[in-house]
C-alpha positions as CSV (number, residue, x, y, z in Angstrom):
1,X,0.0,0.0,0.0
2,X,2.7,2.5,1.0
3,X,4.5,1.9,-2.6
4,X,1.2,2.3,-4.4
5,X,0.9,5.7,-2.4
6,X,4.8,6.8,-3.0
7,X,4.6,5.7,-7.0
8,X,1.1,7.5,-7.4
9,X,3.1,10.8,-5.5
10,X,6.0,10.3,-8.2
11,X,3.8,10.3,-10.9
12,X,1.5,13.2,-9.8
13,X,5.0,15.3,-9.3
14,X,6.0,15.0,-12.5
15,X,2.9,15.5,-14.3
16,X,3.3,19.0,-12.3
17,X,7.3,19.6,-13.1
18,X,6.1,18.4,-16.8
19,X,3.2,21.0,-17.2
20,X,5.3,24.1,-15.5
21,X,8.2,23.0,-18.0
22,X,5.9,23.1,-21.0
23,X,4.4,26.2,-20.1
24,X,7.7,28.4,-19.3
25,X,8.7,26.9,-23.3
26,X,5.7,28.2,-24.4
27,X,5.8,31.6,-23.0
28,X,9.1,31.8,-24.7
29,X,9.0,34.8,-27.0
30,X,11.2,35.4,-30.3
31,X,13.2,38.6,-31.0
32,X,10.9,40.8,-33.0
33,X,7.7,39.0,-31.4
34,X,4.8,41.2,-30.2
35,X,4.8,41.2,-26.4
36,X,1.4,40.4,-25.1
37,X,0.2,43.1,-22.9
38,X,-0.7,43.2,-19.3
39,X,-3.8,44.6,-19.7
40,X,-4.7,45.2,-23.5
41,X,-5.1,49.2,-23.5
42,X,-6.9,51.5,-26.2
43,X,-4.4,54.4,-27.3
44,X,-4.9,57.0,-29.8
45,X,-2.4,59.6,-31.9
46,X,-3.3,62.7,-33.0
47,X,-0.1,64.2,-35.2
48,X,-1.3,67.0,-37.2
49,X,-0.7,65.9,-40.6
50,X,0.5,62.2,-41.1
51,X,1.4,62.3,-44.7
52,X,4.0,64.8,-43.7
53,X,7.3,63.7,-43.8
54,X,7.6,65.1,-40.3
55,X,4.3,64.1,-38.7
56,X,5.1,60.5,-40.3
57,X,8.4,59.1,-38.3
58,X,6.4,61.2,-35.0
59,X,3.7,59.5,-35.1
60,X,5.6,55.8,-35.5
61,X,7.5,56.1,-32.5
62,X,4.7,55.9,-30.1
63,X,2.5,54.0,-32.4
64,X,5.3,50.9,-33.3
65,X,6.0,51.0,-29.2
66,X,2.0,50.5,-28.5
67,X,1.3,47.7,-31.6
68,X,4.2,45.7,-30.6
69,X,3.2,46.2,-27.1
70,X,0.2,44.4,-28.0
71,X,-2.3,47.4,-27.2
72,X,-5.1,48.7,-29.7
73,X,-3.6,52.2,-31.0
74,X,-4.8,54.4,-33.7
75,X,-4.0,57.7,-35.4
76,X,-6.2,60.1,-37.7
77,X,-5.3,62.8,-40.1
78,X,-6.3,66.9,-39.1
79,X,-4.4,68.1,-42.1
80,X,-2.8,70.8,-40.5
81,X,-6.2,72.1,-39.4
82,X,-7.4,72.5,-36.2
83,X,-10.8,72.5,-36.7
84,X,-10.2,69.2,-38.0
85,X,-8.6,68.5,-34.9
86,X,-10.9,69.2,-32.4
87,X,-13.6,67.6,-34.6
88,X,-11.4,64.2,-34.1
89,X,-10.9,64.7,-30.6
90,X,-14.5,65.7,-29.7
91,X,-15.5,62.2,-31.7
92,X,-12.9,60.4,-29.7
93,X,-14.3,61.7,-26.6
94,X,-17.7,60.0,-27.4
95,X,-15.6,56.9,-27.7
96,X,-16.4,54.0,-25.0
97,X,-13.7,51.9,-25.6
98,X,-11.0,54.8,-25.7
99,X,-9.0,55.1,-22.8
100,X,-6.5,58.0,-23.4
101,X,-5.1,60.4,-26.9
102,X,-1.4,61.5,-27.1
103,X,-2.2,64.8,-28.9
104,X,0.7,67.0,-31.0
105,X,-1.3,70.3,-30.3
106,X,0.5,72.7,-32.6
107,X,-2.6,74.7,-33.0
108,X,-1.6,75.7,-29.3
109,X,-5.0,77.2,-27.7
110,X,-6.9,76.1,-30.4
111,X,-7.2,72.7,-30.0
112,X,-8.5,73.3,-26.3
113,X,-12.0,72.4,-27.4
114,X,-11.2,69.2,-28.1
115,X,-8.8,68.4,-25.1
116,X,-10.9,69.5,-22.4
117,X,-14.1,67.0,-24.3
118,X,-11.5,64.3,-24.1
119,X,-11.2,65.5,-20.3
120,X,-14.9,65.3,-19.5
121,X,-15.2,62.9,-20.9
122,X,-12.7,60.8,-18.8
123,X,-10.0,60.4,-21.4
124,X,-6.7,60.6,-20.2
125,X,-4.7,63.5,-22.2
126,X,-0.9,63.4,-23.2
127,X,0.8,66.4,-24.9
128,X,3.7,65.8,-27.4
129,X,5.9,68.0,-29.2
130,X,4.4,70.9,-28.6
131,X,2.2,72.5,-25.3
132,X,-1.3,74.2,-25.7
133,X,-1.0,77.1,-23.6
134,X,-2.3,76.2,-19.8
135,X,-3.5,73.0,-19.8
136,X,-4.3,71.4,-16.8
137,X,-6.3,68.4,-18.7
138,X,-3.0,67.0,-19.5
139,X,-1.2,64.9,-17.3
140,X,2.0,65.6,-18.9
141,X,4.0,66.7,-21.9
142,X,7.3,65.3,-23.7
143,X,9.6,67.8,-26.2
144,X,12.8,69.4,-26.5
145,X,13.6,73.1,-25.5
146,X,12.6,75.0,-28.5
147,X,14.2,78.2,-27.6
148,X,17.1,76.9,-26.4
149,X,18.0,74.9,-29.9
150,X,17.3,78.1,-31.5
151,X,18.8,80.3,-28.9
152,X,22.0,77.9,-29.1
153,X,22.2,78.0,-33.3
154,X,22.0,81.5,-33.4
155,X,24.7,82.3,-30.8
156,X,27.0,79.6,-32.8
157,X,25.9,81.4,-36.2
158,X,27.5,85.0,-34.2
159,X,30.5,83.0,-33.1
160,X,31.0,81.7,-37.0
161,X,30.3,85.4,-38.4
162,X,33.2,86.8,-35.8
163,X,35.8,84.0,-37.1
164,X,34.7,85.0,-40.6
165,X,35.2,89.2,-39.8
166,X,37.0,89.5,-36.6
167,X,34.1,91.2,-35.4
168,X,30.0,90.5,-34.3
169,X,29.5,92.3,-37.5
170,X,27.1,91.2,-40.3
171,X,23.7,90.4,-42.0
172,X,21.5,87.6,-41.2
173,X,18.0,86.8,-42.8
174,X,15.9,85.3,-40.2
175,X,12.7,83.2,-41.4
176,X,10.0,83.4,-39.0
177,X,8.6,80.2,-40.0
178,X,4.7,79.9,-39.3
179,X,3.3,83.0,-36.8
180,X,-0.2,81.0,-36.2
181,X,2.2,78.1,-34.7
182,X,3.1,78.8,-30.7
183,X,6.0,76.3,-31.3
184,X,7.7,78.5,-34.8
185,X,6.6,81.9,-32.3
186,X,9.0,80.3,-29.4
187,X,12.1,78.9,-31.7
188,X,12.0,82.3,-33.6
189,X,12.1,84.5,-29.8
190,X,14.8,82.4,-29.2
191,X,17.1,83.1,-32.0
192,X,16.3,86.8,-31.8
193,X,17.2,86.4,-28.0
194,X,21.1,85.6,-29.3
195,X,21.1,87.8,-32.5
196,X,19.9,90.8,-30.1
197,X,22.9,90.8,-27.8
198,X,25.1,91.8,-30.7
199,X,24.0,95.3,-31.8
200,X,26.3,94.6,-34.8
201,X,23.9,91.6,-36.2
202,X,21.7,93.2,-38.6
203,X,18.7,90.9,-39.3
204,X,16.2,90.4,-41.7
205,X,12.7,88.8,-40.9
206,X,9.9,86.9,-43.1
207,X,7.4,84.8,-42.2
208,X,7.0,81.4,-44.4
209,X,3.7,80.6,-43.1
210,X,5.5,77.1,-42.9
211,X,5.3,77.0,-47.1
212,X,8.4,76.3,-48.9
213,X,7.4,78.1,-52.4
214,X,6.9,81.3,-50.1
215,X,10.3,80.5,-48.2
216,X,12.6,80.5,-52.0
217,X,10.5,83.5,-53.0
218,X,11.1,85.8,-49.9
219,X,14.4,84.2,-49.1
220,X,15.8,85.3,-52.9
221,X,14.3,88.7,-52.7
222,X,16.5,89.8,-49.7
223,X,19.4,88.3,-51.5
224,X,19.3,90.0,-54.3
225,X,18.5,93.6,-52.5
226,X,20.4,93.1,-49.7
227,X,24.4,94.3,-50.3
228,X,25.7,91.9,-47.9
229,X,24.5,88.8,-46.9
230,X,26.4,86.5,-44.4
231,X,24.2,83.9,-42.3
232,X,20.9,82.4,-42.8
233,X,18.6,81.1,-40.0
234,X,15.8,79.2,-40.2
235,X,13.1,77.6,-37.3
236,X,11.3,75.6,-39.4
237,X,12.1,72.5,-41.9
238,X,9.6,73.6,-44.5
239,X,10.7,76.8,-44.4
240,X,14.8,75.7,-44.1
241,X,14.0,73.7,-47.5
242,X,13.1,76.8,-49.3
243,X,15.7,78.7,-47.8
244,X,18.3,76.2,-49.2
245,X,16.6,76.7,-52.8
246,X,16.6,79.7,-52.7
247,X,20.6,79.9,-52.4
248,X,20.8,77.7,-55.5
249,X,18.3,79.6,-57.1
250,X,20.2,82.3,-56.8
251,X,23.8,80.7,-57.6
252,X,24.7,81.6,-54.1
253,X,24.9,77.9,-53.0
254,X,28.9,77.7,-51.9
255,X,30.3,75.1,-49.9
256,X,31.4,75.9,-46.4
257,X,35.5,76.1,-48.1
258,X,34.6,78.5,-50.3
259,X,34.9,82.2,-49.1
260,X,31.7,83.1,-50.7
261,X,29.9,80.4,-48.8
262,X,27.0,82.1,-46.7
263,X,26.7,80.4,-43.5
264,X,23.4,78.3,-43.3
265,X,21.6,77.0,-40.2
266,X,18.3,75.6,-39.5
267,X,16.1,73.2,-37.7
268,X,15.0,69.7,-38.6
269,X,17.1,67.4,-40.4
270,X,15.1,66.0,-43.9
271,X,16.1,63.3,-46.2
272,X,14.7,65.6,-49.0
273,X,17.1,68.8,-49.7
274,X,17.8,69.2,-46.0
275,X,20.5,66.6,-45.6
276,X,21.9,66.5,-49.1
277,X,22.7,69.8,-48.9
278,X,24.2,69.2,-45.6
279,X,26.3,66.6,-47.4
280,X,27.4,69.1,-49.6
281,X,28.7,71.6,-46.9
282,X,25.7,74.7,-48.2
283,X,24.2,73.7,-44.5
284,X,26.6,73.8,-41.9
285,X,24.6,72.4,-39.5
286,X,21.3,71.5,-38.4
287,X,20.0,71.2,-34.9
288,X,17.5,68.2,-35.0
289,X,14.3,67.0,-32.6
290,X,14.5,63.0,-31.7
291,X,11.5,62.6,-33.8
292,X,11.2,59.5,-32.7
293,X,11.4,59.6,-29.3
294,X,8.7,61.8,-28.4
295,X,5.8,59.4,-28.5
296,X,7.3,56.3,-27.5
297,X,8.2,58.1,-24.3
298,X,5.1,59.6,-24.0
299,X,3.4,56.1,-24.6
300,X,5.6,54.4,-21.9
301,X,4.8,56.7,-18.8
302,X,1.5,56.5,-20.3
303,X,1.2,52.8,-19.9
304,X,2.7,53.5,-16.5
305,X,0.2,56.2,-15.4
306,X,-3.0,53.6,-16.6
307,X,-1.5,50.6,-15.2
308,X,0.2,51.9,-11.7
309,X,-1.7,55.7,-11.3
310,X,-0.1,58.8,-11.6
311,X,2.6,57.5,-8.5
312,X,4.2,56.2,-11.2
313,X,4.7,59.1,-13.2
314,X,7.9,60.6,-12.7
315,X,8.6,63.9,-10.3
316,X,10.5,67.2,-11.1
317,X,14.0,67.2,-10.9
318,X,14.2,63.4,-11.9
319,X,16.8,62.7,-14.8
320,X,15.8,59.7,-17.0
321,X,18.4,57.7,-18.8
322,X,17.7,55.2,-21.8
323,X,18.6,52.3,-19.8
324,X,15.0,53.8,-16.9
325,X,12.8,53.3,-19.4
326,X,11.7,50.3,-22.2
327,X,10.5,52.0,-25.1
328,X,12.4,50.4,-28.7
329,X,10.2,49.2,-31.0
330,X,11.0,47.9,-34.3
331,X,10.9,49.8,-37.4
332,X,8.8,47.8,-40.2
333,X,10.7,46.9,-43.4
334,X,14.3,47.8,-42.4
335,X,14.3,46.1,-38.9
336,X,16.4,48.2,-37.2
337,X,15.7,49.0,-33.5
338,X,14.1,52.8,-32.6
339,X,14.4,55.3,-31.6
340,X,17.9,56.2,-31.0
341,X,19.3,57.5,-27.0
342,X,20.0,60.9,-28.3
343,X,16.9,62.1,-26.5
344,X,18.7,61.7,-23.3
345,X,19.2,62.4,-20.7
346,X,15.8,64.1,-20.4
347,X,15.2,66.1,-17.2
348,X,11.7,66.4,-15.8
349,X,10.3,69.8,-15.1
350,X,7.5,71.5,-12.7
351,X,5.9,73.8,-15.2
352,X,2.7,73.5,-13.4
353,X,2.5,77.4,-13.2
354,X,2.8,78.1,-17.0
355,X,1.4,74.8,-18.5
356,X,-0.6,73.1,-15.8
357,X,1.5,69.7,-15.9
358,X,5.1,68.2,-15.8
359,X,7.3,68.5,-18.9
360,X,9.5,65.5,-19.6
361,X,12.8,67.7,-21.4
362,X,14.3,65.7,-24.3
363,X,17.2,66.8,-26.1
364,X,18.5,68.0,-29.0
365,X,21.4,66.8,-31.5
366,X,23.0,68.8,-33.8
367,X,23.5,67.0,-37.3
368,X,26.8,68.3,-39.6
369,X,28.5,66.7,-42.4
370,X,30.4,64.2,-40.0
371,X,27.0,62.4,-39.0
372,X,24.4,63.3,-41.4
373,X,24.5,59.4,-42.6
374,X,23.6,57.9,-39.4
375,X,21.6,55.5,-39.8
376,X,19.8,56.1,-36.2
377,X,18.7,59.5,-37.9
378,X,14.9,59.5,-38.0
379,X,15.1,61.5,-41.6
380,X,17.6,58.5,-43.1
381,X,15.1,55.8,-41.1
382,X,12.0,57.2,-42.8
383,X,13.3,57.1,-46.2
384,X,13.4,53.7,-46.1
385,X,10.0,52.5,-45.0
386,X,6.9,52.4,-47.8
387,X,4.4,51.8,-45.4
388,X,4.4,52.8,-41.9
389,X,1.2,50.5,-40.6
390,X,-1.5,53.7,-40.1
């Protein structure tokens, strides 16, 4: 009887070593493999225009992270209107099964409406990329320091024009970018910030109303009147394009070792015009956003704040690192892993006062000839994916 019992014991042990073995081999997961989700959450992204070569790569980083998360995400077009936007948002807020939006609100106060209906309506709100004024409805926002990149390029621009003349002496043609746009109003106050220190800067404004045909037109006008012209600045990639054409329209397109070259600067890398002509030495540099990065940060501490409360956000003053946080994905097509760790470190802000939430700092990364072909670039990662799943 007592073997009977110890055999029946042997075999009733392994049949449980057996099934915890198979199961651990089934939960295995491949590299590349979606990760099956905790609990299976329903995102959505608002970009403000996804066809944009821009608005495109933005978008991907938080929506790649959240697919291969194994959440339900979405994204919808406004093409760049923000009556289109609200419109979406208001519909989203009518949404059951919607849990929360990560919103690009470069409308600034004007895509309130829709935020605070989202708000009402119990959706939790995530800013990217841009703020909206004072906006307590959010819980948070992710970007870089738009001034500050601005600020920065111009006072390197002044530094380049006094190696070039000995002096802070010179002409610089200054494009405004897109006045209707709080974030082009912020990078352009910050370049005239540096310019305005040196009363010997003399510079010329136009706004682009972010359209590149308007940038080569205004752009080629004041070189042509102007007598001297020795820098050009621009805050916004649309607008930078144009710029660029403009010098080659105008046969004024020398490299940077030519002592006719007219110093070029602007914001946003692009794998169109932008970077070529970076590979040419026309641009000298560029200081570029981690496009990228934006979203699938804001997604992470998004997932955190849903799954763990707003504890788990993190507090002012904290520095976060690449290796705090989990948010690769992997880019369709091309395989490789994004986005990049030039975001970091990113230092977390009280902006409470001025905003209404916490702002999670990224950085920014100034792009030249001797790393325009990096592959982790999200403007030479874009140009090789067709389709980018939304």
């Amino acid at each position: 009887m007592e073997k009977k019992k110890f055999l029946s014991a042997l075999i009733l042990v392994s049949f449980l070593i057996g099934g915890a073995l198979s199961a651990s081999a089934g939960s295995e997961k491949k590299a590349g493999e979606a990760e099956p989700a905790k609990d299976v959450h329903d995102i959505a992204f608002m970009p403000f225009h996804i066809p944009c070569m821009w608005f495109g790569p933005y978008t991907a980083g938080g929506y790649w992270y959240m697919e291969q998360k194994g959440h339900k995400v979405r994204a919808q077009n406004a093409g760049w209107d923000t009556k289109q936007m609200n419109t979406i948002l208001k519909t989203w807020a009518e949404d059951p099964d919607l849990e929360a939006v990560i919103i690009a609100p470069l409308g600034g106060e004007e895509v309130l409406p829709g935020i605070r209906a989202l708000k009402e309506a119990g959706k939790i709100v995530v800013l990217s990329n841009n703020e909206a004024g004072y906006c307590p409805e959010a819980s948070f926002c992710v970007r870089f320091d738009s001034p500050a990149g601005c600020r920065d390029g111009a006072e390197e621009v002044v530094q380049m024009i006094i190696k070039k003349h000995g002096k802070a002496e010179g002409v610089v043609i200054l494009g405004l970018g897109d006045v209707r746009n709080s974030e082009h109003l912020e990078r352009a106050a910050g370049a005239s910030e540096a310019f305005d220190k040196y009363p010997g800067i003399k510079v010329h404004e136009f706004v682009s109303d972010m359209d590149a045909g308007k940038a080569v037109t205004e752009t080629g006008t004041l070189l042509r009147t102007l007598p001297q012209v020795d820098a050009l600045f621009s805050v916004g990639m649309l607008e930078f394009m144009g710029m660029i054409n403009a010098l080659k329209r105008e046969e004024m397109a020398f490299p940077k070792d030519d002592p006719r070259h007219i110093i070029c600067v602007g914001m946003d890398t692009c794998p169109d015009v932008i970077n070529p002509a970076v590979k040419e030495g026309i641009v000298d540099f560029v200081i570029d956003q981690p496009v990228l990065s934006y979203n699938a940060l804001a997604a992470y501490y998004l997932l955190k704040l849903l799954d763990e409360g707003e504890g788990a956000l993190p507090k002012p003053g904290d520095i976060i690192k690449p290796g705090d946080v989990d948010i690769k994905s992997k880019a369709p097509e091309i395989g490789i892993m994004v986005p990049a760790d030039a975001w970091a470190p990113a230092e977390v802000f009280d902006t409470t006062k001025e905003f209404g939430h916490i702002w999670i700092k990224t950085n920014y990364r100034i792009i030249d000839d001797t790393n325009v072909d990096d592959p982790t670039l999200w403007s030479n990662i874009t140009g090789q994916i067709r389709d980018m799943g939304f």
